[in-house]
Structure formats: structure tokens, C-alpha cells
TISEVO-458291 format. One record per residue (C-alpha): x, y, z; residue in one letter; residue number from 1. Coordinates in Angstrom, 1 decimal. Layout:
# residues N
[[X Y Z] 'A' NUM]
...
This chain:
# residues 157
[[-33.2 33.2 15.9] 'X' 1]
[[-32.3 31.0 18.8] 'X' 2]
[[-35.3 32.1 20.6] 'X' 3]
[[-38.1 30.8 18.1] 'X' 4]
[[-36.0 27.3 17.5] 'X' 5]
[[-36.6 27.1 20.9] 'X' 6]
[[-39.8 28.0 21.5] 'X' 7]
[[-40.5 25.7 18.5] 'X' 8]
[[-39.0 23.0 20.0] 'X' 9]
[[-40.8 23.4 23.3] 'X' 10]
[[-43.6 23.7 21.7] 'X' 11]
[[-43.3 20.2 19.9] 'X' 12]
[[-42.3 18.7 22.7] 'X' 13]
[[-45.3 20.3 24.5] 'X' 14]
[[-47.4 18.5 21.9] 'X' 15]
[[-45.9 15.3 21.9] 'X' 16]
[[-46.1 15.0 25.6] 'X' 17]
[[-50.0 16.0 25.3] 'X' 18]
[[-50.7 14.1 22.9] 'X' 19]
[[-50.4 10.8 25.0] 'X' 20]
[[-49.5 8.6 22.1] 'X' 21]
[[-46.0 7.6 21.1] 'X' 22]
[[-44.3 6.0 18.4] 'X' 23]
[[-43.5 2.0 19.3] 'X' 24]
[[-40.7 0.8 16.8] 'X' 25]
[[-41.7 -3.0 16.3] 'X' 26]
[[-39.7 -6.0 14.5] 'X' 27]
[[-41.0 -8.8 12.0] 'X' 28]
[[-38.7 -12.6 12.9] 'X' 29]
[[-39.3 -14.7 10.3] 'X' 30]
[[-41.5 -18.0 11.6] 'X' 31]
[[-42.8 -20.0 8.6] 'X' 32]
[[-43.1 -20.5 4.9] 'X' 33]
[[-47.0 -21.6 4.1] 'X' 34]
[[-48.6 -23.3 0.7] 'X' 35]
[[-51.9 -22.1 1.3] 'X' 36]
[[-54.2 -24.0 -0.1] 'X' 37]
[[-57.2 -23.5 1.7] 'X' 38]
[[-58.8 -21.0 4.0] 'X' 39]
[[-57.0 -20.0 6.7] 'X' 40]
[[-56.6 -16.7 9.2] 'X' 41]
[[-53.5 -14.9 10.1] 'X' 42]
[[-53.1 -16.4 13.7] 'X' 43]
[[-53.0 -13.3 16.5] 'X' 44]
[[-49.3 -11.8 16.3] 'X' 45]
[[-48.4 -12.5 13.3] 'X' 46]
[[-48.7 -11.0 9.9] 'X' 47]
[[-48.5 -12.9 6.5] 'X' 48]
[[-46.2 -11.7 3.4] 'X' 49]
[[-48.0 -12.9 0.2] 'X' 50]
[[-45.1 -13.7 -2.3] 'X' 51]
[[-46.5 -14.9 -5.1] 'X' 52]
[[-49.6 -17.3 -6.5] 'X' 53]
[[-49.4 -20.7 -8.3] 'X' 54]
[[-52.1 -21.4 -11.1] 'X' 55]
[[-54.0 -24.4 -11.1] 'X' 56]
[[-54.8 -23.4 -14.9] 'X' 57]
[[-53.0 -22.4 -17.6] 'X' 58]
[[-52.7 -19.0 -18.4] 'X' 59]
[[-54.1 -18.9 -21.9] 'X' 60]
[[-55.7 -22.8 -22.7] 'X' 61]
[[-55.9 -24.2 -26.0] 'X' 62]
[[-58.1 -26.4 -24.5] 'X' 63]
[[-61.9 -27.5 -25.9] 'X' 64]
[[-60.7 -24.1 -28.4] 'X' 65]
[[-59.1 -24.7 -31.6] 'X' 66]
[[-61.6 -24.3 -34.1] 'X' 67]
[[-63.2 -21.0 -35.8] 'X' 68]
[[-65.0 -18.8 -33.3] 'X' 69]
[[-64.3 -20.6 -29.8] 'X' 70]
[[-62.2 -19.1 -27.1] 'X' 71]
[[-61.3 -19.8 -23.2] 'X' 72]
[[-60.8 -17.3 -20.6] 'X' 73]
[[-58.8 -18.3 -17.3] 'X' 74]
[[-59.5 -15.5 -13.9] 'X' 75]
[[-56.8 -15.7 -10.8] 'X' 76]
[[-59.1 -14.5 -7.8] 'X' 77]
[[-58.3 -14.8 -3.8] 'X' 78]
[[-60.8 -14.6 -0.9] 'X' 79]
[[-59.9 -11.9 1.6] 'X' 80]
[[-62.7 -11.9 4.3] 'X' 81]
[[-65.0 -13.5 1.9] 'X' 82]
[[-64.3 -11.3 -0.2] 'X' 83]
[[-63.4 -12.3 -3.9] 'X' 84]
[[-60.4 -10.2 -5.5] 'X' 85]
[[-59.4 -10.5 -9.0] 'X' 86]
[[-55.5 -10.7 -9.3] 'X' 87]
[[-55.4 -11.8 -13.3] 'X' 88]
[[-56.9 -13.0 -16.2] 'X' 89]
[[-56.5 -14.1 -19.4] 'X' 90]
[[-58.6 -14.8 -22.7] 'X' 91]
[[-57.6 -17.0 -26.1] 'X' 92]
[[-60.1 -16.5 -29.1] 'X' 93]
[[-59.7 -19.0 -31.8] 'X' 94]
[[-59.6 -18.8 -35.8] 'X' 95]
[[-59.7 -21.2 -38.4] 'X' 96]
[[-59.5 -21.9 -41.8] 'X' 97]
[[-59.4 -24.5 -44.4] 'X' 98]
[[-56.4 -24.4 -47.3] 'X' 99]
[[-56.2 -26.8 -49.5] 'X' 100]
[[-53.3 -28.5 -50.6] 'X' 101]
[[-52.2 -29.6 -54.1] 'X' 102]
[[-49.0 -31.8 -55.4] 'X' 103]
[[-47.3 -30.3 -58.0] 'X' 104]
[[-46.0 -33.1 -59.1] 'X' 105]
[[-48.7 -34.4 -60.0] 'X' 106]
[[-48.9 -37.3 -57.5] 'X' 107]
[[-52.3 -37.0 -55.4] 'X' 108]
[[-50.9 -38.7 -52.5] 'X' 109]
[[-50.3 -35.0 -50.9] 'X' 110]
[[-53.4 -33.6 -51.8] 'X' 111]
[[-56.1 -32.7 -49.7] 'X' 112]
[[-57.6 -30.1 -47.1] 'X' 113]
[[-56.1 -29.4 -44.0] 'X' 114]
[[-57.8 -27.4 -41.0] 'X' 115]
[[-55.4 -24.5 -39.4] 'X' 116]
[[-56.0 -22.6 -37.0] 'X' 117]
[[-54.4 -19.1 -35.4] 'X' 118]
[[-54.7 -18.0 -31.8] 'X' 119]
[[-54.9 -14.4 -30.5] 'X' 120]
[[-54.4 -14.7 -26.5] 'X' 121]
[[-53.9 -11.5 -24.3] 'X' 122]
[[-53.5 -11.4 -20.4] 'X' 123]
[[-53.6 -9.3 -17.7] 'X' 124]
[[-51.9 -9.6 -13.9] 'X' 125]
[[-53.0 -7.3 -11.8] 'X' 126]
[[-50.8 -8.8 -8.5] 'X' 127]
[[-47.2 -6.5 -9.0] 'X' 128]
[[-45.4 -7.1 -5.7] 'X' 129]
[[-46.1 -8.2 -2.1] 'X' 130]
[[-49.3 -7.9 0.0] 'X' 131]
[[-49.2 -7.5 3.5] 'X' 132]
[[-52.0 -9.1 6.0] 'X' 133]
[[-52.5 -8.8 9.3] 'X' 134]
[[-53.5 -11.1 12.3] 'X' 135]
[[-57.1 -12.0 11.9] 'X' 136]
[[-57.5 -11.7 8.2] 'X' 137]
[[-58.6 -15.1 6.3] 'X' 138]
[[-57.1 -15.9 2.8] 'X' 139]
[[-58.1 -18.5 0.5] 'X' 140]
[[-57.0 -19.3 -3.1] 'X' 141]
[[-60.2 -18.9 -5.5] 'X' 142]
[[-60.8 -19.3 -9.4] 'X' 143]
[[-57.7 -20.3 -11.2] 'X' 144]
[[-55.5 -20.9 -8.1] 'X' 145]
[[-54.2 -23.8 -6.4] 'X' 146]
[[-52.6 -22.4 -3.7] 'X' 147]
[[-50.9 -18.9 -1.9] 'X' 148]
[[-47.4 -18.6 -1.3] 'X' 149]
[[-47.2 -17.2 2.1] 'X' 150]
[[-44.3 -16.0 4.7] 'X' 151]
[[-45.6 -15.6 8.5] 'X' 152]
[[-43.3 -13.4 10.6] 'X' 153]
[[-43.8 -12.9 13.9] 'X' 154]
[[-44.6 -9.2 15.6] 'X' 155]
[[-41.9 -8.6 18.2] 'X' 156]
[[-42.6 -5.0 19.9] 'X' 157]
């Protein structure tokens, strides 16, 4: 039994030293918090932490849609190396109706039509947690975005 943990280990450490490659333990020091709100790369030895995203729309709008049959749909997208990716997005679709109202009472100062509407809104965000990006990736906020919340740490071997 001794014998073959041995020649196991031998072996192992046979194929380690062959192998020419070994395993570097690195550290992250915190350098910067970053509103990015515009493209920018991650500068050579760092890495970027992407925290978090702040809307420059609403996540469901009630806006130009409030009548029968409109709706508004919001997307959250990022450029990573020109590339678009969609991180949320949302969609409101708009119903009316007309009731009319009557005074009991008999006095017609209440009486009348009134417009009401109802909202169905769903959404969907697709960002659940932090993304990692090395040095020499560029990031800029896209559709529905007004800026990244970004920390840059610095890669200490």
C-alpha cells in the first residue's frame, strides 16, 4: 500500500515538474469606484467588478400609453467589445374603457363618462450578480442605461 502512494506521488510530481507550468496565486487591491457612463477599456492590470446598472428609463412607462391598445417597452443593453448584450427588459400594454356615471340622487352635477384605464406590465432582468472583466475589454452603457457601476482592482501577482 505504501508502495503505490508512492509511486503515485512520484509520478504526480513527475508530471508537474514536466509539465512546465505552475500555479501563480495572484491578489485583487481595491483601486477605484467608476460611474461609467461612457466607453471605456479596462486599463492593463486591472480588472473591473460590474456591481450593478442605473436606468435612464423607467422600468415599465406609463408614458405616451394610457389609452386602449398602446403599450411601451423599455430594453437595458451594455456594449462589450461592440458587442450589444441585453441585460433586461420590460413591456406595459394598455386597456381602456369608458363607464358612465349616474347620480342617484338625482342631481346631474355627477353624471357623466369617465375614461379608465388598466395596465398589465411584466419584466424581465436578466443581470443576477457580478461580472467580471479583464484588462483590455471596453464597456459602455447602451439602450435604457445611463451609466455602469464599476469597481477596478488592481492585479498584484
Amino acid at each position: 500500500m505504501k508502495r503505490t502512494i508512492l509511486s503515485s506521488l512520484a509520478v504526480l510530481g513527475i508530471a508537474l515538474g514536466l509539465s512546465g507550468s505552475a500555479v501563480h496565486a495572484q491578489t485583487l487591491q481595491f483601486s477605484q469606484a467608476i460611474l461609467l457612463t461612457q466607453s471605456q477599456s479596462v486599463p492593463a492590470g486591472k480588472v473591473w467588478k460590474v456591481t450593478n446598472m442605473l436606468p435612464s428609463t423607467p422600468i415599465t412607462s406609463s408614458a405616451g400609453g394610457t389609452s386602449s391598445g398602446q403599450s411601451s417597452s423599455t430594453e437595458q443593453t451594455i456594449s462589450v467589445n461592440g458587442n450589444t448584450v441585453y441585460l433586461g427588459s420590460s413591456h406595459a400594454q394598455y386597456s381602456g374603457a369608458i363607464v358612465t356615471i349616474s347620480d342617484r340622487g338625482g342631481s346631474s352635477a355627477g353624471n357623466g363618462t369617465r375614461p379608465m384605464s388598466a395596465a398589465m406590465s411584466s419584466s424581465q432582468v436578466l443581470l443576477n450578480g457580478a461580472l467580471w472583466f479583464p484588462a483590455g475589454t471596453t464597456l459602455a452603457p447602451g439602450n435604457g442605461l445611463y451609466g455602469i457601476s464599476v469597481l477596478e482592482f488592481t492585479v498584484v501577482p
